[in-house]
N, C-alpha and C positions, 0 to 999 in steps of 0.2 A: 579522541578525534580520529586516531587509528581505526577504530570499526566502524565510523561513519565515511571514512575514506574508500574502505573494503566496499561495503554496503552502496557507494555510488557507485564503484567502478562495477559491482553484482548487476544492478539495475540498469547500467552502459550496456556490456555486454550481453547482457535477457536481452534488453529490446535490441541491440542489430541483430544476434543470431534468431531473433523470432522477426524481422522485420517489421516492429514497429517505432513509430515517432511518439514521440510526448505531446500532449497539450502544450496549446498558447502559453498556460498557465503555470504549467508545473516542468521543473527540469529537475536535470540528474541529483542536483545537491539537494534537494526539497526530498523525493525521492527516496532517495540514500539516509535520509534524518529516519524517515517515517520509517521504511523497514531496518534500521537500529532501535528506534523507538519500539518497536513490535518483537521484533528480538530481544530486548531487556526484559521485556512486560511478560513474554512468552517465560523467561528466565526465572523471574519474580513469579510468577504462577506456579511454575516447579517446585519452588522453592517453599512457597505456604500458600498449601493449594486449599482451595475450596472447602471449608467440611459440609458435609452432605449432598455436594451433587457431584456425581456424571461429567467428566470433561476429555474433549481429545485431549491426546500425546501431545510433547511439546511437537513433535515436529509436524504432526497430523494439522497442530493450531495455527502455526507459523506459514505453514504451506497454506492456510485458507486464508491468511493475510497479505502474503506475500500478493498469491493471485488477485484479491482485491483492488490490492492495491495498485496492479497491474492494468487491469480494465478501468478502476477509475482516472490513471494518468496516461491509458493510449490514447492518441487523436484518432477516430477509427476513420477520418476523411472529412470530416465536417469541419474540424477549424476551430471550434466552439470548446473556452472553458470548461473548467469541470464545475462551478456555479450552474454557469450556461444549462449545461447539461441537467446537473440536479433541479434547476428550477423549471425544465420541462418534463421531469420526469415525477414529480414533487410538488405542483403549483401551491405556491402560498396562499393559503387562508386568509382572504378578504376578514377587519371586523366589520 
């Protein structure tokens, strides 16, 4: 619980010093799960990596989650979930 504590108060303080708000959708504990969740996984990949391919560093892979995961929880002004968003950007396939 201790590093999902860290990991919300990390993604508090990203978004004031970078001046952004979260989604309708998603707050800081939500947040804070996902990048410990991605820090484990990053961790576990270090640990018995790949055999035969090619992969960033853990920190090169962590940093390109981190930001992911950044962009997909700012509100950039619209107001609109991150659903919202993915289903304009992604329309589902009528059968």
């Amino acid at each position: 619980m201790a590093n999902i504590d860290g990991w919300t108060e990390f993604g508090r303080r990203s978004f004031e010093r970078l001046g952004l708000t979260l989604r309708p959708d998603v707050d800081f504990a939500l947040l804070g799960c996902a990048l410990h969740a991605a820090g484990e996984g990053v961790m576990f990949k270090t640990m018995v990596p790949p055999k035969g391919h090619v992969t960033p560093g853990p920190a090169d892979l962590l940093n390109l989650i981190a930001k992911a995961l950044v962009i997909a929880s700012a509100d950039p002004g619209d107001g609109r979930t991150l659903d919202e968003t993915l289903n304009e950007l992604a329309p589902r396939v009528k059968s």
